[in-house]
C-alpha positions as CSV (number, residue, x, y, z in Angstrom):
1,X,-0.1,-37.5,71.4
2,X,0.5,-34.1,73.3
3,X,4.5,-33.4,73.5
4,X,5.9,-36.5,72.2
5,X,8.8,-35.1,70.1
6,X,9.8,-33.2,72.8
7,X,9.4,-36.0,75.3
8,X,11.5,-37.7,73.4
9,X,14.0,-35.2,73.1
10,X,14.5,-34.6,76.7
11,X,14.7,-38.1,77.3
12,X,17.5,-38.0,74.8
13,X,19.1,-35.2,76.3
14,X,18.7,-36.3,79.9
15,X,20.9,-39.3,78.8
16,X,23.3,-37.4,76.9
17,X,23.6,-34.7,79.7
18,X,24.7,-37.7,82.1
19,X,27.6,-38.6,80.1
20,X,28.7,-35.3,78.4
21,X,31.6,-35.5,80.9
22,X,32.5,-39.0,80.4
23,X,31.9,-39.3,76.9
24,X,33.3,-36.0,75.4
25,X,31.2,-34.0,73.3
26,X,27.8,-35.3,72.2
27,X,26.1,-34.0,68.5
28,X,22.3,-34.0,67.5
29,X,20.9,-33.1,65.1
30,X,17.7,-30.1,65.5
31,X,16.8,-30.1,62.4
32,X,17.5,-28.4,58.5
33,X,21.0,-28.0,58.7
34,X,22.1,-26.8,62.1
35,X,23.5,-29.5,65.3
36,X,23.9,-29.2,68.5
37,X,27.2,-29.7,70.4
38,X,26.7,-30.9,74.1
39,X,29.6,-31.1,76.9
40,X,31.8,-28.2,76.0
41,X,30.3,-26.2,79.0
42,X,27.8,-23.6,77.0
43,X,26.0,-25.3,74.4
44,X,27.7,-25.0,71.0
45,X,25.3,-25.2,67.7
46,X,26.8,-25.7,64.3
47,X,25.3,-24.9,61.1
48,X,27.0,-26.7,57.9
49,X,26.8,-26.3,54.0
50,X,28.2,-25.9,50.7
51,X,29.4,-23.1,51.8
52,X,31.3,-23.9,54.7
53,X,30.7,-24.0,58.7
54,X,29.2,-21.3,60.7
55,X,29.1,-22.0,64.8
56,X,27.5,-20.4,67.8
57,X,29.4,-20.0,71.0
58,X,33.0,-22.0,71.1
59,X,32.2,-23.3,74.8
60,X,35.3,-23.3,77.4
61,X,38.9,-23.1,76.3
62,X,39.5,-26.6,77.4
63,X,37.4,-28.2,75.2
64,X,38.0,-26.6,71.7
65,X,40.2,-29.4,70.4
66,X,37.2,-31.7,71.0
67,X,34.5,-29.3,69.8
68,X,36.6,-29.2,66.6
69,X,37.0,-32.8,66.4
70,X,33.2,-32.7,66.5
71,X,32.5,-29.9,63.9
72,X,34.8,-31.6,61.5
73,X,32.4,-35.3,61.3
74,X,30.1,-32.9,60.0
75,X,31.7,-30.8,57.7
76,X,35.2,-30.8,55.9
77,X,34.5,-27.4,55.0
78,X,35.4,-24.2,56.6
79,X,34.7,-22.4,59.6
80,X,34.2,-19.1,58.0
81,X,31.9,-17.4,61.1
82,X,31.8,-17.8,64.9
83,X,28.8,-15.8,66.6
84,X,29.0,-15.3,70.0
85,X,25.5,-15.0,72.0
86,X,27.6,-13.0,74.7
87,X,31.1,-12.7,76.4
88,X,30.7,-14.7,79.1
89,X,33.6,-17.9,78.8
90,X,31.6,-21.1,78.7
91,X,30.7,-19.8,75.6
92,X,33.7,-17.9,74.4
93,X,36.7,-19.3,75.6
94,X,37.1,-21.5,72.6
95,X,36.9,-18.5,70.4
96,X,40.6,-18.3,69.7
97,X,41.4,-22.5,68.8
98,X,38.3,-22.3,66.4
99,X,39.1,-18.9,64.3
100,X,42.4,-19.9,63.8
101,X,41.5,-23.4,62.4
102,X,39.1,-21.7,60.4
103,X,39.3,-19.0,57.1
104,X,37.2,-16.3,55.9
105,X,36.8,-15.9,52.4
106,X,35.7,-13.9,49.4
107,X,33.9,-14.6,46.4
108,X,32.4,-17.9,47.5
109,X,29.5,-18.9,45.9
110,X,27.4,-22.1,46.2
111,X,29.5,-24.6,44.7
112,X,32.2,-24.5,47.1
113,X,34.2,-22.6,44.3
114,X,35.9,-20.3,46.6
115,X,38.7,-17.8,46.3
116,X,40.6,-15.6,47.9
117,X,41.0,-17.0,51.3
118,X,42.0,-14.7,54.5
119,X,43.6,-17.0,57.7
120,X,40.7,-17.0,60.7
121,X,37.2,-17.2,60.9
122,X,35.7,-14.1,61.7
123,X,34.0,-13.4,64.9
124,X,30.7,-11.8,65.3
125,X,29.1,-10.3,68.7
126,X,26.8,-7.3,69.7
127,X,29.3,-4.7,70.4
128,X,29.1,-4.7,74.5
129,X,30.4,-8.2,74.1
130,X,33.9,-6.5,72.9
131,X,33.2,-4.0,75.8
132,X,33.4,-6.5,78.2
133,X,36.0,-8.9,77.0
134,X,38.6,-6.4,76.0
135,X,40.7,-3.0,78.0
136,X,42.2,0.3,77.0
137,X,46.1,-0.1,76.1
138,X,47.8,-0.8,79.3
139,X,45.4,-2.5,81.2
140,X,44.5,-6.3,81.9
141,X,42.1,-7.1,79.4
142,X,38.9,-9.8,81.0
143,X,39.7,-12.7,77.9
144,X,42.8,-13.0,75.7
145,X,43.0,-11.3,72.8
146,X,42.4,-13.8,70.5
147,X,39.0,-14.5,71.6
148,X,37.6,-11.2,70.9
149,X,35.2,-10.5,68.4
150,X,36.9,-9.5,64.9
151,X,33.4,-7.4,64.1
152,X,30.7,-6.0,66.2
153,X,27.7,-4.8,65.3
154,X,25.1,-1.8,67.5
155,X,21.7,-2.1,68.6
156,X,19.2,-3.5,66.3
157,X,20.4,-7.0,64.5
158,X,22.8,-8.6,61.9
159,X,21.9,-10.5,59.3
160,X,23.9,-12.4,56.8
161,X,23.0,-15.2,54.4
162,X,25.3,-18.2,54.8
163,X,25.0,-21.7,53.5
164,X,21.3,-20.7,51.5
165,X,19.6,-19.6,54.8
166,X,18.9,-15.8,56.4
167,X,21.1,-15.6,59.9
168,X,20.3,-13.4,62.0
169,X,22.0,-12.2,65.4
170,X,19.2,-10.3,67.4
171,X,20.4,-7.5,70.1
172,X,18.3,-8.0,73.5
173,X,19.6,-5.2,75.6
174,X,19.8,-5.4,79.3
175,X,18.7,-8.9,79.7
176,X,21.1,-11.9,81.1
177,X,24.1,-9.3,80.3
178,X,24.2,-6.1,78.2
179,X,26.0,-7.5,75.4
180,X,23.2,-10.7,74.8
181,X,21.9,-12.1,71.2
182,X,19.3,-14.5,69.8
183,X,20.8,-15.8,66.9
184,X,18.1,-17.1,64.5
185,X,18.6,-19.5,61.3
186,X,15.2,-18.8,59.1
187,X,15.4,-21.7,57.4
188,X,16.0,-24.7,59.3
189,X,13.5,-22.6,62.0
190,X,15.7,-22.7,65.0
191,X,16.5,-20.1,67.2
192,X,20.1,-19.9,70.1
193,X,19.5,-18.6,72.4
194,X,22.4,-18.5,74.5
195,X,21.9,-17.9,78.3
196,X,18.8,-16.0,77.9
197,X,17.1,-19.1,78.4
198,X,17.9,-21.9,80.3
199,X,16.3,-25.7,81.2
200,X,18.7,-26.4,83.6
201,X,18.4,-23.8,86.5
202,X,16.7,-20.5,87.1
203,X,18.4,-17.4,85.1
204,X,21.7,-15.9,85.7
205,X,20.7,-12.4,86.3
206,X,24.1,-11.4,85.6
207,X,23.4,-7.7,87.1
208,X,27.3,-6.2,87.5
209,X,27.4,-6.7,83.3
210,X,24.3,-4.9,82.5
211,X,21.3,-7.1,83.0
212,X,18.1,-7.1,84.4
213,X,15.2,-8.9,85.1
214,X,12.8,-6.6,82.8
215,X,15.3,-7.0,80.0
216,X,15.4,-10.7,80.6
217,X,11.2,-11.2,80.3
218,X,11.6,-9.1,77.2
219,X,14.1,-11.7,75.3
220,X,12.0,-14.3,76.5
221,X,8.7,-12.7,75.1
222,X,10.8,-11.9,71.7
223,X,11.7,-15.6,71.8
224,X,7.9,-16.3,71.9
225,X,7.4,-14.0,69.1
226,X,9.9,-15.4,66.8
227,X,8.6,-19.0,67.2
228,X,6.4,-20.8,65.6
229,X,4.4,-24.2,67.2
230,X,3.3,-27.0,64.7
231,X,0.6,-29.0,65.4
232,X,-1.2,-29.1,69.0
233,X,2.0,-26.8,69.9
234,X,4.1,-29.5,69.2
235,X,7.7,-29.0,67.5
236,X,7.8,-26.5,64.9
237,X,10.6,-23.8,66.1
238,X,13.3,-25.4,68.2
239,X,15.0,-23.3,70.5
240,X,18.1,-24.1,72.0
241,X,18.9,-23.1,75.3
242,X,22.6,-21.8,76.4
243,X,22.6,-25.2,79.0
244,X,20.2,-27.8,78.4
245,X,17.8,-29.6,76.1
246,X,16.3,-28.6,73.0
247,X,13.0,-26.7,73.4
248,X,10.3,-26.2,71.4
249,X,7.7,-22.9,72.0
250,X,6.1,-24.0,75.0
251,X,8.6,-24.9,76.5
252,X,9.8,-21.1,76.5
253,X,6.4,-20.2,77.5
254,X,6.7,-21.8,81.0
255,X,10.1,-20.7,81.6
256,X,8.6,-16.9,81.0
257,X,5.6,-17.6,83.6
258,X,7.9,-18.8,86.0
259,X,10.3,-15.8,86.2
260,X,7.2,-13.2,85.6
261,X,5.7,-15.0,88.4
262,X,9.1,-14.8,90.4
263,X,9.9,-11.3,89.4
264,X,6.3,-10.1,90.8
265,X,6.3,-11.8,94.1
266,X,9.6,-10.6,95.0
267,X,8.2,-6.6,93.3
268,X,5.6,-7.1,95.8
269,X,8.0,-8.0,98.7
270,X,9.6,-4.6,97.7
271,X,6.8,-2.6,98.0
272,X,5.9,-3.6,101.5
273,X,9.5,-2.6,102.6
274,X,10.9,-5.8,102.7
275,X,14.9,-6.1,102.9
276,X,16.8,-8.4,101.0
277,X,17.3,-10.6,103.7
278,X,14.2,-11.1,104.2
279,X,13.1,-11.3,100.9
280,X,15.4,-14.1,100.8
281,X,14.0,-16.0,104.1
282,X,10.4,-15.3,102.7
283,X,10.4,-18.4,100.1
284,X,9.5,-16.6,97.3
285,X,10.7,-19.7,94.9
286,X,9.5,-22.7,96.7
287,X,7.0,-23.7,94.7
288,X,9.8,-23.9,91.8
289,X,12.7,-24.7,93.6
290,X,12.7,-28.5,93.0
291,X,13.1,-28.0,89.2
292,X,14.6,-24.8,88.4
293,X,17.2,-23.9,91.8
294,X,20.8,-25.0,91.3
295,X,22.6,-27.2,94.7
296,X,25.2,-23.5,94.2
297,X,26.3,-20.9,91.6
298,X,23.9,-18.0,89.5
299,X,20.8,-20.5,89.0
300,X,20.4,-21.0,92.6
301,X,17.8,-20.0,94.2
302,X,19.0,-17.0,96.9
303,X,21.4,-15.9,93.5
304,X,18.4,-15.6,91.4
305,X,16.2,-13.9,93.9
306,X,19.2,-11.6,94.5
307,X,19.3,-10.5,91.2
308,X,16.1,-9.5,91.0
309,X,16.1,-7.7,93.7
310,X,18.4,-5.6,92.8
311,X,17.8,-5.4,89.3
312,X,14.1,-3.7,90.7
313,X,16.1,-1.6,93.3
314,X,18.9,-0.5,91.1
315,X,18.8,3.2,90.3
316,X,18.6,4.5,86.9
């Protein structure tokens, strides 16, 4: 009986994963009200209501005509919110065909009875995310403009109450980039997770945007503290990963052991003087390699171990 659900739903996603390309973008259901959107690059999640739409990441710019085709078989309603987990463009770069289809409103209550309507969703990221996405006047800005974030918020967290469920957008500082958040619906017990965790390769340390391999392990152990396992550790929270299959806590458990194991084989390898070279030609990841290490790109295996080493080198 041990890990049937989730057996299930990686054998679910396994199947949709081989055909995202071919087959557009591909909708589950987690559970309470929020859906996962599959092929759009990042992983897109959509929560729906009386109230309207709220969605997490836009995936790429090329595939926001079909993401919205997708958001609107569930919902007729509005997209009133877009939460971004961080500014990278897999996850962003539909930001801009989304908020305008959508509308912000005020004095919406439950019924749908809603007045006052403004033209655009609004956009909502931890502050850095602006940071890195937008320039001073006068210089070339890293995304359009439309596909910044209308409202930021500090450190800490965000909450809002949307569609009868407590949202929340969690800051974790320093960890894939500087600008990263969990976004948790209470209710329906899921968490996003954006690219702080991953099932498809090993992390994207992305260290030139504020990152870090300490700050990483931390959002994964918050992740572990938020959720909650059901019965024999099965189900309960879902957690759904920035690329990949739906997760429950376990899941998230291994992931952690794996890059606190990484992260303190290539600290010792440090310590002994090693370079990074040769902390690279030492096989540090082996063991691993056949499940987590990309065939190129940030989850690879020399990118990864890269990373870390100079996320443990890098001066403060």
């Amino acid at each position: 009986m041990r890990r049937t659900l989730t057996a299930a739903l990686a054998t679910l996603w396994l199947v949709a994963g081989a055909y995202a390309q071919q087959a557009g973008i591909q909708t589950l259901k987690v559970q309470g009200n929020v859906y996962l959107l599959t092929g759009a690059g990042g992983n897109v999640v959509v929560q729906v209501g009386e109230q309207g739409v709220l969605v997490v990441d836009t995936g790429l710019e090329h595939t926001a005509d079909q993401v919205l085709t997708a958001i609107r078989k569930l919902s007729d309603k509005p997209v009133q919110f877009i939460l971004n987990t961080h500014f990278h463009s897999d996850h962003t770069g539909g930001n801009d065909t989304i908020r305008k289809a959508g509308a912000t409103y005020t004095g919406a209550n439950v019924t749908g009875n809603i007045k006052d309507a403004a033209t655009g969703a609004q956009v909502f990221a931890q502050d850095n995310v602006m940071q890195r996405m937008s320039a001073p006047t006068g210089q070339q800005a890293a995304a359009p403009f439309g596909d910044w974030p209308t409202e930021t918020y500090l450190a800490g967290r965000k909450q809002m109450f949307f569609n009868g469920e407590p949202v929340e957008m969690i800051h974790q500082p320093a960890a894939h980039t500087d600008g990263d958040s969990l976004v948790m619906f209470r209710r329906s017990d899921v968490i996003v997770a954006g690219d702080l965790f991953l099932t498809t390769t090993y992390p994207f340390i992305d260290v030139d945007h504020g990152g870090s391999i300490q700050g990483e392990l931390e959002a994964l152990n918050n992740i572990l503290d938020l959720a909650v396992a059901a019965h024999q550790d099965e189900g309960g929270t879902y957690i759904i990963p920035g690329h990949g299959r739906v997760c429950d806590k376990p899941e998230v458990l291994e992931y952690r052991d794996m890059v606190t194991i990484i992260r303190d084989r290539v600290q010792a390898s440090i310590r002994k003087g090693m370079t990074l070279e040769q902390v690279k030609a030492a096989g540090l990841t082996r063991d691993y390699d056949p499940r987590y290490s990309a065939k190129t790109g940030p989850g690879n295996k020399d990118a990864f171990v890269e990373a870390v080493y100079k996320s443990l080198t890098k001066k403060k």
